[in-house]
N, C-alpha and C positions, 0 to 999 in steps of 0.2 A: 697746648697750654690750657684751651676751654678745658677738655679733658677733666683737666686734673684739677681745675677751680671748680668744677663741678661735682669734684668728688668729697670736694674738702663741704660743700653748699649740703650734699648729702648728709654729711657727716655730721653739721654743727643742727640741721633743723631739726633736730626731735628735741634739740639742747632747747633750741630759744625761742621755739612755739607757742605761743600759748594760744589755746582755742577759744571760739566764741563759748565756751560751757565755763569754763575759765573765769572770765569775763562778767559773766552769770554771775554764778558762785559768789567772787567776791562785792558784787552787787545787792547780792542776796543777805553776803551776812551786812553790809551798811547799813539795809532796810531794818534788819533784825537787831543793830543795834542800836538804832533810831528810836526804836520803839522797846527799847529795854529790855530787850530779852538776850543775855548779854553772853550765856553760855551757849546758847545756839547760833548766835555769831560769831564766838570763839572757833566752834566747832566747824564752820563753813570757812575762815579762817586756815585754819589748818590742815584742813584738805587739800588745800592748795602748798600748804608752808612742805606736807608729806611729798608732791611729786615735785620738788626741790623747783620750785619758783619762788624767784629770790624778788624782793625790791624793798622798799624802805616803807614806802604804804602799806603796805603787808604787814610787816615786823609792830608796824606802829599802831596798826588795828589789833594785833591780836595780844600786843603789850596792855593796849586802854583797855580792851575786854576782860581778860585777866585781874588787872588795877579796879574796875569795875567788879568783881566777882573777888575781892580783897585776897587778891591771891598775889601778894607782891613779887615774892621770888622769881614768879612767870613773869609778871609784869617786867620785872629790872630785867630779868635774861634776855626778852628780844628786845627790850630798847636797846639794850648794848648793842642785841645782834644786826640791828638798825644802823645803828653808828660804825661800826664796822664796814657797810658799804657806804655809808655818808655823814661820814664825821663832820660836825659843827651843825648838824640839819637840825633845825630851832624845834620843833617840835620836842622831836625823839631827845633834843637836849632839855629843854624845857622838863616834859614829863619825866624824865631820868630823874633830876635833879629834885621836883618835888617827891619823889618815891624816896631818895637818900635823907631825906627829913625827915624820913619817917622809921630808920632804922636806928636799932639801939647801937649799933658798933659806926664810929664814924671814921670813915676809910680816909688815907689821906696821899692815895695813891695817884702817880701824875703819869699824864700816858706821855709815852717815848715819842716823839717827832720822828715818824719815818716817811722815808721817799713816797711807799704808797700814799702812807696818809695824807700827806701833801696832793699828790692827785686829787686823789679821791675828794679834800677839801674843796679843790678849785672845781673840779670838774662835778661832783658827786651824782656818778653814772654807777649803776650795778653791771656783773658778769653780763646779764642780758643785753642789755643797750650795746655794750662794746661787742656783743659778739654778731648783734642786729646788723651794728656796722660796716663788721666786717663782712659780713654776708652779699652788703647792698654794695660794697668799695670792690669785694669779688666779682660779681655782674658786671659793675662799670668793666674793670680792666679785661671781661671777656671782650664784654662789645668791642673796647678802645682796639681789642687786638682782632675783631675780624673786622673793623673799618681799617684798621691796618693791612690788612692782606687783601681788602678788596678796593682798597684807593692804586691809583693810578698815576695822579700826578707825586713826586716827588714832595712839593712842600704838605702834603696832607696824610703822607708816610711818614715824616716826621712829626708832624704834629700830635698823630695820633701813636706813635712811637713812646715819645717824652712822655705825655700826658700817660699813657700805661704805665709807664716808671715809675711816675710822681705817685697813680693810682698804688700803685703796690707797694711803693715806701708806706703810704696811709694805710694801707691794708694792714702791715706788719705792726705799725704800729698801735693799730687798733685793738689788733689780735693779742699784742704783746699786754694792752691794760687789761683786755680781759682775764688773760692766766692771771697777771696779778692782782686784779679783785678778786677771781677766783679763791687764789690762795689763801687771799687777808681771810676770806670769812672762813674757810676751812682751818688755820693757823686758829690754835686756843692755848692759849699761855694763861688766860684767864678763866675764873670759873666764878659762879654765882651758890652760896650755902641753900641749901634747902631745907634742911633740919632745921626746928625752932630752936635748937641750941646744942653744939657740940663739940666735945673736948677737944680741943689741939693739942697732942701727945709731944714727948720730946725724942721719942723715936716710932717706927711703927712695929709696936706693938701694941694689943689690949692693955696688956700688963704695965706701961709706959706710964711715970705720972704729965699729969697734966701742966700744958704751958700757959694756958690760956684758954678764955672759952669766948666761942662764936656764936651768931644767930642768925636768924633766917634773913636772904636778902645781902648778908654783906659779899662784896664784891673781893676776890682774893686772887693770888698769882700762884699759879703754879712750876715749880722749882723743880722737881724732881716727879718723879714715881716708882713704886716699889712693889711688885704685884696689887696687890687691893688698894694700896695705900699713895698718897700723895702727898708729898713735901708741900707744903704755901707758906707763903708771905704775907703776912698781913701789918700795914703800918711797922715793916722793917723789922718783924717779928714772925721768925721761921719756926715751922712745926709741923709733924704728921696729921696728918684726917683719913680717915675710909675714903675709899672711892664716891662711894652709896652717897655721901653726904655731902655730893656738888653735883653741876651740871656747868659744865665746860661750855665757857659762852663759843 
């Protein structure tokens, strides 16, 4: 059984690692945004955001640096992508919320109540943390299980028996919110425009007239896709766009 808890220990740390250079980094860019140099701590930011280290502090640094550098679109896309591993967190709501003031299209879209989300409210832990978890719940039910095979007396064979069980119900369940925060943020139903303004077609083509027109910053649903092209919803109002002309929160 160590074995095999070892293999899984193997498996998940290059996942949920983060080095002291890490650590650095995003120290480096608070410094640099401290002192207003706002696109060099975007940049330090995102070196991190590239080897997929996920957390909410992150997303919210490098939304404000953006916000900071009047680049809304970037701004709105990671605060979303903020909220997506912790929906209701005041900040990432907060700053959201003053950024949608400032857009000409006023979106009137209400997010779905889902099981994740519900977690993710109560709990609001990232991919990371749950899988930290589960790493540290893996170690308990080794040891629980070699004091199990190196006890003697009968009541401390059970003891350390149950408590391994109990440990590995926690494990699984640990395990299990990580896939699915994993998934919430990988899941994109939503996109953010980045064009400062672009036609919603009534079907996809060029040639297609227009249903509508969008701007940079509005927050939209995506419904379909069609090679290049993708169906949205916006305020209950469906139409083609390019691809080119979102970034899928």
């Amino acid at each position: 059984m160590c074995k095999q808890i070892l293999i899984v220990i193997i498996y998940f740390a290059p996942i949920i690692t983060y080095t002291q250079n890490d650590y650095e980094i995003f120290d480096d860019g608070n410094i640099l945004y401290e002192e207003k140099k706002f696109e060099e701590a975007k940049n330090k930011y995102l070196n991190l955001y590239q080897r997929d280290i996920i957390s909410k502090e992150l997303f919210l640094n490098i939304g404000n640096s953006y916000f900071k550098m009047d680049s809304l679109p970037h701004a709105i896309l990671f605060y979303e992508k903020g909220l997506k591993i912790a929906p209701g967190d005041i900040d990432l709501t907060h700053n959201l919320q003053h950024c949608n003031t400032l857009l000409k299209d006023k979106n009137a879209i209400k997010k779905s109540i889902l099981i994740n989300e519900l977690i993710f409210s109560f709990l609001g832990k990232s991919p990371n943390y749950w899988a930290y978890s589960s790493v540290i719940l893996m170690l308990s039910a080794c040891i629980l299980f070699l004091f199990y095979r190196l006890s003697t007396e009968l009541k401390w064979k059970k003891i350390n028996m149950y408590s391994g069980i109990l440990v590995l119900i926690l494990f699984g369940f640990s395990l299990l919110l990580s896939a699915i925060s994993k998934s919430k943020i990988n899941e994109s139903k939503y996109g953010i425009v980045f064009t400062p303004s672009v036609k919603v077609l009534v079907e996809p083509s060029e040639n297609a007239s227009t249903t509508y027109l969008l701007h940079e910053g509005s927050k939209i649903k995506v419904t379909a896709e069609n090679k290049n092209w993708y169906e949205i919803s916006f305020n209950e109002k469906k139409g083609w766009v390019k691809k080119t002309h979102l970034r899928k929160i």
